[in-house]
N, C-alpha and C positions, 0 to 999 in steps of 0.2 A: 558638504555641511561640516562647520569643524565641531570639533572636540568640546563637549560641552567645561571640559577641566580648564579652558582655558576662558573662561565665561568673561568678558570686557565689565567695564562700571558701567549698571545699570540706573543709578539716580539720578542722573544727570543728565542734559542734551547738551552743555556748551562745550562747542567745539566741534560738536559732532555734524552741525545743520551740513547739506549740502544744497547748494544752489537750486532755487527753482524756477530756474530760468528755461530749463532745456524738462518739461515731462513727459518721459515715454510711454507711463501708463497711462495717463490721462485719456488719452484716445480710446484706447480700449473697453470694451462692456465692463460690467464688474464680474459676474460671474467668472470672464478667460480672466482678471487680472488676479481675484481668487483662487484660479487655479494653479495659478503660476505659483504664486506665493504658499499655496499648500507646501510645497516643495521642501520650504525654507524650515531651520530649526532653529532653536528657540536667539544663540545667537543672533542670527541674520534678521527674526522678527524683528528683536528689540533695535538693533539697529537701521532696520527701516523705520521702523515706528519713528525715531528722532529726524529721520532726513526732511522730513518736510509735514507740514499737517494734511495735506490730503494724502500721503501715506502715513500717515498715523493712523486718520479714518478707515484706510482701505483694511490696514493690518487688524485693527481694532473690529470692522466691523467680517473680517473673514470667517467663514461656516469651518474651517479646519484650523485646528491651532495644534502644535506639535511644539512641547516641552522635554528635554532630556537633558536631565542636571545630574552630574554625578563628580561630586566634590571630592578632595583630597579633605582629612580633617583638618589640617593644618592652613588651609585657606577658607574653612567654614566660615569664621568670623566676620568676614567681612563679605563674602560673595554669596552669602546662604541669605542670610538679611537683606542684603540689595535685588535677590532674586527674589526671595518672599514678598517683598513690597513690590516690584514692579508686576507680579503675577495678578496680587491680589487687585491695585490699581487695576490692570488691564482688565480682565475680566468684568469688575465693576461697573467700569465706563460704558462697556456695549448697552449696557439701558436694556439688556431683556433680548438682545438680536439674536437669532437663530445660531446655535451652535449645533454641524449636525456631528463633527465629531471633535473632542478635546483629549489628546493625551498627554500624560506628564508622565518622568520616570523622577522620583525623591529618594536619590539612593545618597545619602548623604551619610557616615560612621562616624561622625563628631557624636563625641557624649550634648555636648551642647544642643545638639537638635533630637536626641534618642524619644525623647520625651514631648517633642513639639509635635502635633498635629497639625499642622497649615495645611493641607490639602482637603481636613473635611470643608474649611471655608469657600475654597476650591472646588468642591463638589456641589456646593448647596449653591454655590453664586453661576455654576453651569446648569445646574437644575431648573434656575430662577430665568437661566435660556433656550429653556425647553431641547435640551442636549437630548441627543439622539444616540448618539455613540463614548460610551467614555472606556481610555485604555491608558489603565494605573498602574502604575509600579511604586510599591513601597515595600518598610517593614512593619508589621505589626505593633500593636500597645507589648508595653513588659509580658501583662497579665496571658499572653499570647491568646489573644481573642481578636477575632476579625468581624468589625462593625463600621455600618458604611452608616454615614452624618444621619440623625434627622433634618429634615427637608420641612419646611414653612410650604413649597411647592409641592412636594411628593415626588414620586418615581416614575411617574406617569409616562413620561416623552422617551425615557430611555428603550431601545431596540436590540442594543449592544451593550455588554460591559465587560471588559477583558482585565483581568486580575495576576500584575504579576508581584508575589509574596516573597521572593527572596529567601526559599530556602527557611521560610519560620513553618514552625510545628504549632498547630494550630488545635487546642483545647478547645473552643467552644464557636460559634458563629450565632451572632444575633442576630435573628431574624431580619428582615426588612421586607416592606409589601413591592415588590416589582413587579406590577401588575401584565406591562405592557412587553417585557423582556422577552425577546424570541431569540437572540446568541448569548450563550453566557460560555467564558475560559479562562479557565484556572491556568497557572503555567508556576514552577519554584513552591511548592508547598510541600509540608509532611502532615497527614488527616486520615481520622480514622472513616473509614467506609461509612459505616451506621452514620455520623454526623454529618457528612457530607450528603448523603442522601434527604433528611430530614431537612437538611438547611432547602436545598434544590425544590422539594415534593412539596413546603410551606410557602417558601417565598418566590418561586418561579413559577407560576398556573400555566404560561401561556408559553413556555421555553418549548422552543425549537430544535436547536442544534447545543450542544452539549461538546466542549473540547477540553478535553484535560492535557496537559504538557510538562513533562520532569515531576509528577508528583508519587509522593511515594502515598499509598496508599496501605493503612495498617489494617487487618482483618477484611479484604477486601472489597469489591466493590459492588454492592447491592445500587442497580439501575432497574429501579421497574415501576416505582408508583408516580413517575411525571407522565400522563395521559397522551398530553401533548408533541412529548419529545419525538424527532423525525432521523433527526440524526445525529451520532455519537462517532467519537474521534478522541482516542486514548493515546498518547504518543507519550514514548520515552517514561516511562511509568515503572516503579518498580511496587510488586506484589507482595504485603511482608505478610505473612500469617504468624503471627506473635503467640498465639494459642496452638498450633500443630495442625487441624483442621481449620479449611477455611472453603467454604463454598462461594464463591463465585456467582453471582447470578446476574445477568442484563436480560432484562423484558423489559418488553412495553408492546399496547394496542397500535401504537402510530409509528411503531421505528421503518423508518426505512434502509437507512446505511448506516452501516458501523464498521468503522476501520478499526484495527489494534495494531500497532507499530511498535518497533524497537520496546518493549514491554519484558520484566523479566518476574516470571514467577517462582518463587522460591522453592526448592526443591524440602520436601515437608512427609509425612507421614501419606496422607491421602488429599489430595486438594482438587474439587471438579470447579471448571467453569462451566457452569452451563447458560448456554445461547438460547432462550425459546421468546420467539417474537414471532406473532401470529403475521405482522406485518410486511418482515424483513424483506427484501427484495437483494440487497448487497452487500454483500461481508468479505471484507479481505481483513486478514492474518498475515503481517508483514515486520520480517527480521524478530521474533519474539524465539525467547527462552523458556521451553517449559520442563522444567526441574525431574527430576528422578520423583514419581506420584503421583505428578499433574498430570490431567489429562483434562478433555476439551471436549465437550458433549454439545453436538449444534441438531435441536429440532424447530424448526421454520417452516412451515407448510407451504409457505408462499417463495422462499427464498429461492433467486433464479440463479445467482454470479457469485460462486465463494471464488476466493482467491487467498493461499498460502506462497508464500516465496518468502524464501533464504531464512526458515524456522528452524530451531531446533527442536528433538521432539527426544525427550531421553526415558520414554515409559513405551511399556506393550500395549497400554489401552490407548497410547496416541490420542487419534481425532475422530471422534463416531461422527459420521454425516449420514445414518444412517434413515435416519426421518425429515428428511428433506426431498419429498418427491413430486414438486415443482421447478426443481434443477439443473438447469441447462447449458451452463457453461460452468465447469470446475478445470480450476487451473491448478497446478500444485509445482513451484521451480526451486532449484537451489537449494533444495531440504537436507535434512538429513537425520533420518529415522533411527531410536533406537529398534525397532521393527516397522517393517509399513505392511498395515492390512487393511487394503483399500477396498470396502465391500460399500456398491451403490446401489441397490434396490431400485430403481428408479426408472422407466420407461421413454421421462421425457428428456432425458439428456442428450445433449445434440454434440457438445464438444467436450474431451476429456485430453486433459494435459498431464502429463506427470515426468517435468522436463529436467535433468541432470539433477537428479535426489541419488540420494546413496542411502545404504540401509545396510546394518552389520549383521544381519541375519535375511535370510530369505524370506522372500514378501511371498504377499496373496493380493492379487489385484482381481476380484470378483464384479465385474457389470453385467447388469441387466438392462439394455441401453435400446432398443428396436429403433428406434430413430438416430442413431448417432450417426453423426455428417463428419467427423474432426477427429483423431486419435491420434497423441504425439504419446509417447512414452520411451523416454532416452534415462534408463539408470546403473546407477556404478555400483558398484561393490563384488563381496566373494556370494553374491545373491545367489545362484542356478541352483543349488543343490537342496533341493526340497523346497524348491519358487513354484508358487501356481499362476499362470494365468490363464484367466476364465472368464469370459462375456459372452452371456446369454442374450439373446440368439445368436451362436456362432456363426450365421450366417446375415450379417448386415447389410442389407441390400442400398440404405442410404447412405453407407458411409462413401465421402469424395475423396477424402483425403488421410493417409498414416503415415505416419511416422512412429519406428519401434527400432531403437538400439539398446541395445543389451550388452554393456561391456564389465567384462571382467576382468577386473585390477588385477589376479593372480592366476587363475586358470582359465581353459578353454572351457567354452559351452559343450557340454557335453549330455544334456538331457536334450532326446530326443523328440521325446513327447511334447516337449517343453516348446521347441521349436513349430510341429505342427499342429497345436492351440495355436500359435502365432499368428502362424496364416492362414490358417482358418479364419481366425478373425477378422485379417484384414482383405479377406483375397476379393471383394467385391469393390475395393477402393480403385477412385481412377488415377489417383496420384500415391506413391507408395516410395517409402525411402525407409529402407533396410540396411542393419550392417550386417553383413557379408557371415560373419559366426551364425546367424542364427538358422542358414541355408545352409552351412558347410556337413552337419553333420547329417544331412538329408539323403538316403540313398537315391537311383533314379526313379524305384516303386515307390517311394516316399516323398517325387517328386509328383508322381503319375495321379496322385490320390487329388490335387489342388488343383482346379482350371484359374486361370485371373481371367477371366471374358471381358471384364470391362477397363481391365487396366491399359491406361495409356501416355505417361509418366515414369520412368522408373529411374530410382536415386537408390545406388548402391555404394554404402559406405565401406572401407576398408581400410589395413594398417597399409599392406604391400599390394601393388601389382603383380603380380607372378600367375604364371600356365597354368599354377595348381587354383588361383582362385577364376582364372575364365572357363576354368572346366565343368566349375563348380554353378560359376554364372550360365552356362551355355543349356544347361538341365532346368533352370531356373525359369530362362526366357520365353525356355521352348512352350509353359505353360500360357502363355502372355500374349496370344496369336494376332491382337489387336495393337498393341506395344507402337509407340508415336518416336520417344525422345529415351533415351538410356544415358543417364548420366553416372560416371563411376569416380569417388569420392575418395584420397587415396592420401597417409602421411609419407607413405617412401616410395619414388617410382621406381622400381625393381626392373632393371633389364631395358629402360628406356626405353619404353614402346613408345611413335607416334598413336595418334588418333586413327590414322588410317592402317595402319598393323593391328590393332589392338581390334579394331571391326573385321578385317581379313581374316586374324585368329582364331575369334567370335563364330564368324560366319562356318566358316570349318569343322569348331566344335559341336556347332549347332547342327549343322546338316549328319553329323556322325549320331549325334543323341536322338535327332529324328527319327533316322534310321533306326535305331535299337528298340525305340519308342514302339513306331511303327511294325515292323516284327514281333512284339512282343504283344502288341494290343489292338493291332489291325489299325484300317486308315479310318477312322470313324468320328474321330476327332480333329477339330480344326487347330492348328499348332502354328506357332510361329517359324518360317522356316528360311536356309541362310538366307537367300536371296534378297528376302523383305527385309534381313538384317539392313542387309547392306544398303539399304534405304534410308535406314532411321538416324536420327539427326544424333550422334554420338560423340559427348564431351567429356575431356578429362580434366578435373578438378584436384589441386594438392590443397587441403584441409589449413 
């Protein structure tokens, strides 16, 4: 498609005809030749429209039209007027024919057209085609109010109407009856909350999906009296609370998804968003900034699928997901907490993520989870020193699968307790991938307290290969008497062990820790021992 800047002379066809001697469309249905021509932008129309009159007809009577004009001022004069007349022409001529979508972009900065409205004529001659879909780009009137044409037809047929405003601040919005609208998105605006709601909760009864994009948003954003509304989508948004407090609220009886993207809330006195949608089912929180105050209160009864990834969180009160106990898959990646105190109340959770977050102080990660099947938890920072982790029931008989790495940026793990919560937690997983620190600090009676009976997967993460971590691994395994596959996860290979040394060594250790085991506890337990080592399918991986 070219450059709509270089827009050719639209008033004229002479010179332009081409032969219609040879047509290729002709053959074709109309629908496939419509769809070809969907393609095409506003250029390429207008110049098929001259090749011939049954592409004229075809163009003219096409269900998708796609206009995008955006003028230098210095060539307004002449190309703003040749375009305004062949639009309005074109449109005209369909006689009424089904338009299911029209969009135009009128980004034209001539003082000359500042003041021209020609696209409500455009709207009202699409309405009079029972348009279905319309996607606008303009600037607003001086008076910065945003008023869409009265209509002889009404709003009736519209389904869609996408709104892009350019970056104008937008004082008032007149109503309009859209009776039948089920997508409406906003995208380049600056509006205060309150008006924007009152415009939506008047003039959209029947709205559906709700997209806001780059708007900035003054005393935020009150979503809760559209009944209808199913799903919401905030992207690229910035939060200004202009008064110091600003509460935040999104409800509704019918929401079902609601994303928040790249969103930035302004770091302010006290400022809550709160989430309470009786309906919710799925909510992710993605790339957002929340300020030094804000915080984020999500109660959903029904909500099953939160997802945060690559947020920022710079308050203690973070994100209460505390009343959500319908919850069954939370994800949480890429963060990075000014504290993380992750307390889940919740029985029905089956998966919990909480994957490379970092936090400048030490967390609290408290679940009460009897069905959890899923536990990744991989986080950085100088976290151990006064960290709790705690999932009730420490003994999870559904979990399949863990993953828990715990690395610290500046020190070694050195809470011990800290380490057997660990595995406690995970010791009934049949797939288990551990780094290496969190076993090191673990005596052999400290090994003796945890059986893994049903583990049969093992992923051990590590910085170096070295005697002193297979030593460490050999007490580890002995617990593990079922043990299939050992995989060992490694950035430096230390002393260039093969695969088959590195099981020889294993084997060795292992039979000596048996031994000590055994002696010290009688043969009463079933242990994994070398020989079955030397069995198990054992690879070495560099990170």
């Amino acid at each position: 498609m070219e450059n709509p800047s270089k827009f050719t002379v639209l008033s004229s066809s002479k010179g332009n005809n081409v032969p219609d001697s040879h047509d290729r469309l002709g053959g074709l249905p109309e629908h496939v030749v419509h769809h070809i021509i969907s393609f095409l932008g506003a250029n390429d129309i207008a110049r098929l429209s001259f090749a011939s009159k049954g592409c004229r007809q075809i163009c003219i009577s096409s269900p998708y039209l796609y206009f995008d004009v955006d003028f230098a001022s210095h060539e307004c004069a002449t190309k703003c007027s040749q375009f305004k007349e062949f639009l309005s022409k074109f449109l005209r001529s369909r006689n009424g024919q089904l338009i299911q979508l029209l969009r135009f972009r009128w980004l034209c900065d001539s003082c000359e057209c500042s003041n021209e409205r020609p696209y409500d004529s455009w709207i009202c001659d699409a309405l009079g085609c029972n348009v279905k879909e319309l996607d606008i780009g303009y600037r607003i009137d001086e008076q910065n109010r945003l008023a869409l044409p009265v209509s002889a037809t009404g709003y009736a047929s519209l389904r869609l109407l996408e709104l892009n405003l350019q970056d104008c601040c937008i004082n008032s919005i007149l109503p309009a009856t859209l009776v039948s609208l089920e997508v409406l998105s906003l995208k380049s605006l600056r509006v205060y909350g309150a008006i924007l709601e009152d415009w939506i909760s008047t003039s959209c009864a029947s709205l559906k999906r709700l997209n806001l994009e780059a708007v900035e948003i003054m005393d935020g954003f009150p979503i809760s009296t559209t009944s209808s509304l199913q799903e919401l989508t905030i992207h690229n948004c910035y939060v200004n609370h202009i008064m110091g407090f600003c509460k935040n609220s999104i409800k509704g009886s019918s929401l079902k998804n609601v994303t928040i993207s790249d969103c930035k809330f302004r770091e302010t006195g006290l400022s809550k968003i709160k989430i309470a949608c009786s309906s919710l089912v799925n909510l992710t929180l993605r790339g957002c900034v929340f300020g030094l105050g804000c915080y984020v209160s999500i109660g959903c009864p029904l909500l099953e699928n939160l997802t945060i990834h690559k947020c920022f969180v710079n308050e203690s009160y973070g994100i209460d997901i505390r009343h959500c106990p319908s919850l069954t898959n939370l994800m949480m990646s890429h963060c990075t907490f000014q504290l993380l105190y992750l307390n889940i109340p919740t029985s029905s959770l089956r998966k919990l993520s909480v994957f490379e977050c970092s936090s400048q102080f030490p967390v609290r990660i408290a679940v009460s989870a009897e069905q959890l099947q899923t536990l990744s938890v991989k986080l950085y920072g100088s976290w151990w020193n006064g960290s709790v982790f705690e999932i009730q029931p420490q003994n999870l008989i559904c979990l399949q699968e863990a993953i828990v790495e715990l690395v610290d940026l500046q020190f070694f793990i050195a809470d011990k307790d800290m380490s057997i919560s660990v595995l406690r937690a995970v010791q009934y997983a049949r797939v288990l991938q551990l780094s290496i620190q969190i076993i090191e600090v673990l005596s052999s009676e400290d090994h003796a307290e945890i059986l893994f009976e049903n583990l049969c997967d093992l992923i051990i993460v590590c910085d170096k290969l070295e005697v002193c971590q297979m030593i460490v691994l050999a007490c580890f395994v002995m617990r593990a008497p079922y043990l299939r596959t050992l995989t060992i996860r490694y950035e430096h290979k230390s002393g260039g062990f093969s695969e088959t040394e590195v099981k020889e060594d294993l084997a060795k250790l292992l039979s000596s820790a048996v031994k000590m085991h055994q002696l010290k506890y009688g043969n009463s337990e079933t242990l994994l021992l070398g020989d079955q080592l030397m069995k198990l399918k054992l690879s070495l991986q560099k990170n």
